[in-house]
C-alpha positions, 0 to 999 in steps of 0.5 A: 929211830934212824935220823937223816941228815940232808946230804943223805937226800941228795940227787945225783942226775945219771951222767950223759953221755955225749956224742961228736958231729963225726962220731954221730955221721959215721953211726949214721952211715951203719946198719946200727944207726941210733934214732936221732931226735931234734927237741927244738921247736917246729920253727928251728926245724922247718930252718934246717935239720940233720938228714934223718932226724925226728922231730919232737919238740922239747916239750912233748917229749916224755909223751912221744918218746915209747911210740917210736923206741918203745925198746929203752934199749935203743940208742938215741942221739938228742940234739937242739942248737946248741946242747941245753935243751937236749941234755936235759931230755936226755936226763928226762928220758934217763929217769924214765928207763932209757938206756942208751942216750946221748947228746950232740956235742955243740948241737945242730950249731956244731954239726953244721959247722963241721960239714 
């Protein structure tokens, strides 16, 4: 009989990979541009978002996410306010097979600030 101790069950999240403010604006400006999706809610959206953003709140995510990348391959930027939000969808959407994901450094606060 083989016996686990613990430690032998522990889960180490898939790391994500983080993007800056310029990195993401040059991306956007080439033919292989990730798809960028805001996960705040509709009220922080509707007060200002990055030009070509998706909207799909936090919460809904999981449920949205294969009807516009059905590829896992595609690269996605997430970003929220700040970062919380978007990285753990980012790891959501890790654990469900996507491939290419990252998350904006500093969020929308970030990018707003480097404009």
């Amino acid at each position: 009989m083989t016996i686990f101790s613990r430690d032998d069950l522990t889960f180490s999240p898939p790391t994500v990979r983080s993007i800056s403010c310029d990195d993401l604006r040059n991306a956007q400006e080439t033919n292989s541009a990730p798809l960028v999706i805001d996960v705040r809610e509709l009220e922080e959206w509707d007060a200002g978002h990055i030009t070509g953003a998706i909207h799909i709140p936090r919460g809904i995510l999981e449920f949205k996410i294969s009807e516009i990348a059905p590829n896992r391959d595609t690269p996605i930027v997430l970003y929220c306010r700040s970062g919380g939000r978007a990285t753990t969808s980012a790891h959501q959407l890790l654990t469900m097979g996507y491939a290419n994901i990252s998350n904006l450094e500093g969020g929308y606060l970030a990018y707003q600030n480097t404009q």
